[in-house]
C-alpha positions, -999 to +999 in steps of 0.1 A: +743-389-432+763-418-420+788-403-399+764-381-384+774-392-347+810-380-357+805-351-374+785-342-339+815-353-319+840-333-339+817-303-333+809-311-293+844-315-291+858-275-313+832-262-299+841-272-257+875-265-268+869-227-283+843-219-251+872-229-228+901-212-240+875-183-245+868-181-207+904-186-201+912-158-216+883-136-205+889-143-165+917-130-143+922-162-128+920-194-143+897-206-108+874-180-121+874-195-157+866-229-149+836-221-128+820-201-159+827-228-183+799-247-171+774-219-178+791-208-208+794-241-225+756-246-221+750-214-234+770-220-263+754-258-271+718-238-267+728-214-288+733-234-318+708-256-312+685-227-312+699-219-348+699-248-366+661-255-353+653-219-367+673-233-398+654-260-403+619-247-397+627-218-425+638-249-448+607-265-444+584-237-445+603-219-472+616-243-492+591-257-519+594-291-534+573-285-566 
């Protein structure tokens, strides 16, 4: 758990760059892509946020330590 703040940056950083080529390739004209990214990047960060909290309620409401 050390490198935690790079391990976060790595994934900020694959994770901007997949949601930006994706909208790049999903609008006719590259104006068009780089006002969604915006929207689509903080959809994205949400996203997983919203599954590694479900993750880590299930862990500690499943998981016993006896």
């Amino acid at each position: 758990m050390n490198d935690l703040p790079f391990h976060l940056l790595i994934f900020a950083v694959t994770g901007a760059v997949i949601v930006i080529v994706s909208a790049m390739f999903s609008e006719a004209t590259d104006a068009a892509a780089l006002r969604v990214v915006p929207k689509r990047i903080l959809y994205f960060f949400f996203g997983c946020a919203v599954v590694a909290g479900v993750m880590l309620l299930l862990e500690h409401t499943l998981a016993s330590a006896t």
